[in-house]
C-alpha positions as a Markdown table, in Angstrom:
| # | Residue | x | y | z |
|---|---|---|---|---|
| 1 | Unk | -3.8 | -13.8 | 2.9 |
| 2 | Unk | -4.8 | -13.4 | 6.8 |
| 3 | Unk | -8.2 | -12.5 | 7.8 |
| 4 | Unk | -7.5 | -9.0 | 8.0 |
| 5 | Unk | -6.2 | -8.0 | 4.9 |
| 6 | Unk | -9.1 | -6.0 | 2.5 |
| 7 | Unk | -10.7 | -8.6 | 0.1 |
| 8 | Unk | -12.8 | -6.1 | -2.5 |
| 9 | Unk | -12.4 | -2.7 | -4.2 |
| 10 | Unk | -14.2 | -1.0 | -1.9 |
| 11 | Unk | -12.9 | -2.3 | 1.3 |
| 12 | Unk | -9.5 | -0.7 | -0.2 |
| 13 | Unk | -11.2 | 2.4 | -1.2 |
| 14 | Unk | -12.5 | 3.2 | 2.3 |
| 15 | Unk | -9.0 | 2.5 | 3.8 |
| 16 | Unk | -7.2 | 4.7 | 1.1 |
| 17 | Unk | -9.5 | 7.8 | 2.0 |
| 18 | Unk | -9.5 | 7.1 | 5.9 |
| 19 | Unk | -5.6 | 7.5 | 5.2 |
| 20 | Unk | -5.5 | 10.6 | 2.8 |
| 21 | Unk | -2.8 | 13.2 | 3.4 |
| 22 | Unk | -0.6 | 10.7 | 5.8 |
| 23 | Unk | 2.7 | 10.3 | 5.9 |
| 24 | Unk | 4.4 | 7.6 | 3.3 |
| 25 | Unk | 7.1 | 5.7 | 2.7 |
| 26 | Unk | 8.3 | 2.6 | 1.3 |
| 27 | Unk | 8.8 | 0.0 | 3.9 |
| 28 | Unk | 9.8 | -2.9 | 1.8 |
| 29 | Unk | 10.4 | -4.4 | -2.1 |
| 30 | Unk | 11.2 | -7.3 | -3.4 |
| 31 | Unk | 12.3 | -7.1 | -7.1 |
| 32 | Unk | 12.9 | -11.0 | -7.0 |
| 33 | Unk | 9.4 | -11.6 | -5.8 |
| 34 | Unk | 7.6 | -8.3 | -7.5 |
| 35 | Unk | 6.4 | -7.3 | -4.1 |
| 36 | Unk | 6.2 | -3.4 | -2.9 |
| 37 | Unk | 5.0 | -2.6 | 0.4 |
| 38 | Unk | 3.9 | 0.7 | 1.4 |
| 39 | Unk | 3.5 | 1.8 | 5.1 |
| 40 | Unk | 1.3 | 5.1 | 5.8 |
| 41 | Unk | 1.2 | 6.6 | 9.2 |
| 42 | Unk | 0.2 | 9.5 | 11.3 |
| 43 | Unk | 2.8 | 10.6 | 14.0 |
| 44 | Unk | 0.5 | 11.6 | 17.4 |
| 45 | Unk | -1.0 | 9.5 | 20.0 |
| 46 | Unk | -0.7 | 5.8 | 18.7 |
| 47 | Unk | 2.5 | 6.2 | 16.5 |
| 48 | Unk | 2.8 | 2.0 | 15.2 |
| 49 | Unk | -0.9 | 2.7 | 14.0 |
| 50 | Unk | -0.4 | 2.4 | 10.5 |
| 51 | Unk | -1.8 | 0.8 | 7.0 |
| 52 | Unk | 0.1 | -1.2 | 5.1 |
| 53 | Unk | -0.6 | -1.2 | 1.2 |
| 54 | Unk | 0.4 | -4.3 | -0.8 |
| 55 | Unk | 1.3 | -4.2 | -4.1 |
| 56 | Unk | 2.0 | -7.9 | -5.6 |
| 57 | Unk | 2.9 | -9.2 | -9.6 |
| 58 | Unk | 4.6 | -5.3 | -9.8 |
| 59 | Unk | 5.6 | -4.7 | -13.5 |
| 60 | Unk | 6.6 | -1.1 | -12.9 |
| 61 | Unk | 7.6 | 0.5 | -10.0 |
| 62 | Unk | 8.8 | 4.6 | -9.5 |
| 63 | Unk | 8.6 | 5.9 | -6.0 |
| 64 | Unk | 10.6 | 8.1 | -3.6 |
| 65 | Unk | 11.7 | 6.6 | 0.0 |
| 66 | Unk | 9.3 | 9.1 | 1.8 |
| 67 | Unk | 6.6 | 11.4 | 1.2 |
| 68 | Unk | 3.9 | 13.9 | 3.1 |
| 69 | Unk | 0.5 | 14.7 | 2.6 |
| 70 | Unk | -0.8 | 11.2 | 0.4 |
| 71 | Unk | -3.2 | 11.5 | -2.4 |
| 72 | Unk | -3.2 | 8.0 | -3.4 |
| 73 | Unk | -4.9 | 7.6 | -6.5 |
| 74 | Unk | -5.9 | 3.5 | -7.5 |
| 75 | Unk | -7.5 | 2.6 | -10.7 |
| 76 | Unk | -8.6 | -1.2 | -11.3 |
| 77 | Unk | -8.4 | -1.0 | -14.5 |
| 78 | Unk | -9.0 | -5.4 | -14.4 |
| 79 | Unk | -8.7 | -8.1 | -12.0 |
| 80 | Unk | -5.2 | -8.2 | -12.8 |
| 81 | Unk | -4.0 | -5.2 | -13.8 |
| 82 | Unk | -4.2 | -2.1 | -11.2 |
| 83 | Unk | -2.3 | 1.4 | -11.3 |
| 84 | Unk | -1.3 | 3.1 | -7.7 |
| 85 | Unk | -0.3 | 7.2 | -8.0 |
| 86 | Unk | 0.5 | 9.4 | -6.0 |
| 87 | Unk | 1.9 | 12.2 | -8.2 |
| 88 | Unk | 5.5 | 12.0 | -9.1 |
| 89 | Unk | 5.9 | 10.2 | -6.0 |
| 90 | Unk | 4.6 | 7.0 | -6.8 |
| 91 | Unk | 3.5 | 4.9 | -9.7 |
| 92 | Unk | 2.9 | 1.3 | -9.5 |
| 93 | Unk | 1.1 | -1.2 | -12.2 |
| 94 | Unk | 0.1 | -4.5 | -10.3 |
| 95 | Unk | -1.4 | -7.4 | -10.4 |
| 96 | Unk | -2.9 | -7.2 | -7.0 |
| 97 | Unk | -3.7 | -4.4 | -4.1 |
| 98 | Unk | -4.3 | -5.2 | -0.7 |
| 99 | Unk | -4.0 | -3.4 | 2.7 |
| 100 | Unk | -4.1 | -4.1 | 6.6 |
| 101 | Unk | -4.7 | -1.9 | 9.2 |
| 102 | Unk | -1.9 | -2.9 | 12.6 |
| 103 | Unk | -0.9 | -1.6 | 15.2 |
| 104 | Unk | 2.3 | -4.0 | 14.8 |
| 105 | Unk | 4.8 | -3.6 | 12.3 |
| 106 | Unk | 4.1 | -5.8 | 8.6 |
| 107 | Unk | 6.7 | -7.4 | 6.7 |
| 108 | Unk | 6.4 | -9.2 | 3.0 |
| 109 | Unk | 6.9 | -12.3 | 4.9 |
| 110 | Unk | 4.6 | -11.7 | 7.7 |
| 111 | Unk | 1.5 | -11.4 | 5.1 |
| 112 | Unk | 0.4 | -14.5 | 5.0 |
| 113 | Unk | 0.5 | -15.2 | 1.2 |
């Protein structure tokens, strides 16, 4: 992954809480290659601000298009096995979490893995 991409738990914890109670939505998934990408945003000032959330090896994936107000809930339950929530708006068991902060748009191509 690129430079800029969070490396440990906590660099993804800070992130997750900076973005609490943004807008959601699923910007991009690839069944084939078990890749979900999540885009957060808040509409104001600087509207391509946005975190990107990564979510690589999926094994199960439930998630509406678009949702308000995140709560984003991670649990690290191993190195290789994480669970994303967000009520009954999104549930996701990975193999790996990662996000970026960009003021340009992020595709599953552009990451750099």
């Amino acid at each position: 992954m690129g430079p800029n991409w969070t490396r440990t738990a906590d660099q993804l914890a800070k992130l997750l809480e900076h973005w609490q109670g943004a807008k959601a939505e699923v910007w991009e998934y690839s069944a084939a290659h078990r890749q979900l990408l999540i885009r957060f945003y808040r509409e104001g000032t600087n509207p391509t601000h946005s975190l990107y959330l990564l979510c690589k090896d999926c094994r199960t994936v439930h998630f509406h298009a678009y949702w308000l107000d995140t709560q984003i809930r991670v649990n690290l339950k191993s190195e290789t096995e994480h669970s994303l929530s967000d009520g009954d708006r999104l549930r996701v068991e990975c193999g790996a979490l990662s996000a970026i902060e960009a003021h340009e748009v992020v595709h599953l191509n552009s990451q750099g893995t």
